[in-house]
C-alpha positions in Angstrom: 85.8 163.0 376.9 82.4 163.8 379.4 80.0 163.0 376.4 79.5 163.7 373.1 81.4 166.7 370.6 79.4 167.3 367.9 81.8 168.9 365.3 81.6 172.9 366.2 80.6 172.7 369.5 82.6 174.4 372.3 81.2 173.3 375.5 78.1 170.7 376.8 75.3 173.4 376.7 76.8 173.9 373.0 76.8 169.8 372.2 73.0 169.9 373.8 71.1 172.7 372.1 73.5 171.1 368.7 71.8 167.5 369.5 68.3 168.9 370.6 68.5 170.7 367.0 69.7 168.0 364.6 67.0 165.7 366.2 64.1 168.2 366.3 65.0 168.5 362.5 64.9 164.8 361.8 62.1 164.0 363.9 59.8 163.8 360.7 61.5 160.8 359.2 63.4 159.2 361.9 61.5 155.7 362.0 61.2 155.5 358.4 65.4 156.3 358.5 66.0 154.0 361.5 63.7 150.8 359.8 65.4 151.8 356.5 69.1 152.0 357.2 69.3 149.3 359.8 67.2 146.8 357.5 64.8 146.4 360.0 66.7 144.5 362.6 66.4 147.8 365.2 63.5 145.8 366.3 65.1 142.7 367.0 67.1 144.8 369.0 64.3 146.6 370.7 63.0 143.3 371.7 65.8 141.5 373.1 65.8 144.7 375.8 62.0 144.1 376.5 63.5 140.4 377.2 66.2 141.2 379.3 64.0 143.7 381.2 61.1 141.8 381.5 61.4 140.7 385.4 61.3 144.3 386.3 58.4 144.7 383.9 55.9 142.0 385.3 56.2 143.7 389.2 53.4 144.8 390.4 53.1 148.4 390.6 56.7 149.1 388.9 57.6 152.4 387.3 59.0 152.2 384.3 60.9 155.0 382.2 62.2 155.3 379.0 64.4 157.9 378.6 65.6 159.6 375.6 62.6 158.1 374.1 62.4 160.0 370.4 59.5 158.9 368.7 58.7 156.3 371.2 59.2 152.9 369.5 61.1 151.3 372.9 58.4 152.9 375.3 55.7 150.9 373.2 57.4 148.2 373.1 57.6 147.9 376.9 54.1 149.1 377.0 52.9 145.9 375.3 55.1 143.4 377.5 54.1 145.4 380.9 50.5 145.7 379.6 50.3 148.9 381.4 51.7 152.3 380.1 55.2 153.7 380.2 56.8 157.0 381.5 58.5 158.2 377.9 60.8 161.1 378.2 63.0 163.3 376.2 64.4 166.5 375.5 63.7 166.7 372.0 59.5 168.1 371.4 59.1 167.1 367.7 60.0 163.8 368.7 57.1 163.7 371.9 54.8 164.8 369.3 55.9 162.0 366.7 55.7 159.4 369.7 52.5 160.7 370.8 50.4 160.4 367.9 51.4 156.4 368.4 49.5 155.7 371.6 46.1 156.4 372.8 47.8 157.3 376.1 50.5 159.1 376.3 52.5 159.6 379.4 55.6 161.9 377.9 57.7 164.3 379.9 59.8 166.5 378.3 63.3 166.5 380.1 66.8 166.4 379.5 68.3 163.3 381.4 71.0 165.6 382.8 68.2 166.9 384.9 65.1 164.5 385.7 62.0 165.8 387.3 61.5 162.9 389.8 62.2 162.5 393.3 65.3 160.2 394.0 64.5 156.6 394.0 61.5 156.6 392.1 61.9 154.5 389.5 62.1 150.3 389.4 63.3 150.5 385.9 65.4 152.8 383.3 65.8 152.2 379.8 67.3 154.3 377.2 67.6 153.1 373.4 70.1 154.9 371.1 70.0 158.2 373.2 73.1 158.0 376.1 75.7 158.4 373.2 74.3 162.0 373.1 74.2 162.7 376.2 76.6 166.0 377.0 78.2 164.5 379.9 78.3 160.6 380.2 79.2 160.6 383.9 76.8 163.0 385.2 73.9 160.9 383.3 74.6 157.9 385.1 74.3 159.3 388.5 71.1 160.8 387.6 70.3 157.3 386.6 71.5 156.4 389.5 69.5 158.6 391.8 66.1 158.0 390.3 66.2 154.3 390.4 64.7 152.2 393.6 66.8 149.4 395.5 66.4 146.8 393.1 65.7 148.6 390.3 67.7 148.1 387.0 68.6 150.0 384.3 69.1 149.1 380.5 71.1 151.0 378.1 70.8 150.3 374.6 73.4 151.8 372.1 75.5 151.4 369.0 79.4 150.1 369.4 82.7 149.3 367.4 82.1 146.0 365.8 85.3 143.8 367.3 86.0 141.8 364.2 88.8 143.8 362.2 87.5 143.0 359.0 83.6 143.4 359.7 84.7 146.9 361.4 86.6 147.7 358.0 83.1 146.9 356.5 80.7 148.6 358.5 82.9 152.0 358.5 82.7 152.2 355.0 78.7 151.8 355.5 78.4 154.1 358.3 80.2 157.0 356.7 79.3 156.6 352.9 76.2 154.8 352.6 74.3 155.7 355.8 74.9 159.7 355.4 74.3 159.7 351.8 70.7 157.6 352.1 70.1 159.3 355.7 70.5 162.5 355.0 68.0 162.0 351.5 65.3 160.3 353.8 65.7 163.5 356.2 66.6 166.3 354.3 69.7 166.6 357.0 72.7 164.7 355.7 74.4 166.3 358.9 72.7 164.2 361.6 74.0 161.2 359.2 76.8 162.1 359.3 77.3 162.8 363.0 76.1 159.4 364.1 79.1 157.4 363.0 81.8 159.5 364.2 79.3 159.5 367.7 79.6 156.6 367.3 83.6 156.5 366.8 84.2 158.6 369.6 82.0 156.3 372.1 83.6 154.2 375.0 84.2 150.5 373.9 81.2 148.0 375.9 84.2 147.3 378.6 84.9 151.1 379.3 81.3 152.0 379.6 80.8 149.2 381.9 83.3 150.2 383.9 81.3 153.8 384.1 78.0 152.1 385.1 79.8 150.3 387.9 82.0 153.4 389.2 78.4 155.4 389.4 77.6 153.1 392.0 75.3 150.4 389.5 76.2 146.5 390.6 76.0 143.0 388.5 76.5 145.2 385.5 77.1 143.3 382.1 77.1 144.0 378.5 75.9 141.5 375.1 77.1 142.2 371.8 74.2 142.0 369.3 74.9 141.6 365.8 78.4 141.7 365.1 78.9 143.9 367.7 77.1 146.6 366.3 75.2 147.4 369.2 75.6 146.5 372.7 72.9 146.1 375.6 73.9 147.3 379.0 71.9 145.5 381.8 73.0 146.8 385.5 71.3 146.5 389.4 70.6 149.0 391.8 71.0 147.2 395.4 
């Protein structure tokens, strides 16, 4: 697997245009989804990434990017720790409007992370909440995360996981493909984004494998928490 399948798609410029879609159509409703469906405690997780990012943060003159930022919620969050705005970028332009109408100063590019508009070793800091599951290619997004970030710089992925506990995994599949798609797909009017979140989910590599894929793109001192019963999982890695 190089990245994500979306059910129907043929090739990664297929999966891309299929994920640049689902979320342009979602767009309208995705915080009031994400809040909803997660009970609130996505911003518990937001937070405990501003934490583990926060040396990077306080350097003078650092550059910080958010990628895949959707509606911006991460890149605001940083914003009020740095005290000092954010680079927010994604491929998606409903969701750069929707973040945009949240900040007084918006500094959004539009770019797919495949393919950054900044010069190599620009960057002190990368973070991306939620977005490299959908990434088209997995490997080829790391060494562009790789090649934008500074010596020293760090990077921060964010993203859901396989809970490890057999019997809260029994639990939290029959949430994530009943109840989720069912109550997603009402708040958004697209039951098919719903629905293609848990098996993007499913089809993700373990914390351990995508460690292992941080470190082979040439990342060092990476590591990986489990928040939340596993849930999610919080990538932190170096650039030296």
């Amino acid at each position: 697997m190089k990245g994500t399948t979306p059910a129907g798609t043929r090739d990664e410029e297929e999966a891309s245009r299929w994920v640049r879609a689902m979320f342009g159509r979602v767009a309208h409703r995705y915080d009031l989804a994400n809040h909803l469906l997660s009970l609130n405690i996505d911003r518990h997780w937001r937070a405990r990434t501003v934490k583990r990012v926060r040396p990077v943060l306080r350097r003078a003159g650092a550059r910080v990017l958010d990628l895949c930022c959707g509606t911006g919620d991460l890149m605001l969050a940083l914003e009020r720790e740095r005290g000092a705005p954010v680079i927010g970028s994604d491929f998606c332009h409903p969701m750069l409007t929707a973040a945009a109408r949240k900040t007084a100063r918006p500094l959004l590019v539009e770019a797919d992370a495949l393919s950054l508009p900044m010069p190599s070793a620009s960057v002190d800091l990368v973070t991306m909440a939620f977005g490299f599951r959908n990434l088209a290619n997995y490997e080829a997004g790391l060494f562009e995360l790789r090649r934008v970030l500074r010596r020293g710089g760090m990077l921060a992925i964010l993203e859901f996981s396989q809970p490890p506990n057999p019997v809260f995994a029994a639990l939290y599949s029959v949430y994530s493909r009943r109840v989720l798609p069912l109550i997603g797909g009402l708040l958004s009017g697209s039951r098919d984004a719903y629905t293609y979140l848990p098996e993007s989910v499913r089809k993700f590599p373990a914390p351990d494998e995508l460690a292992e894929m941080i470190t082979v793109a040439g990342f060092a001192e990476v590591t990986f928490e489990r928040m939340t019963f596993g849930i999610v999982a919080l990538h932190i890695a170096r650039v030296h």
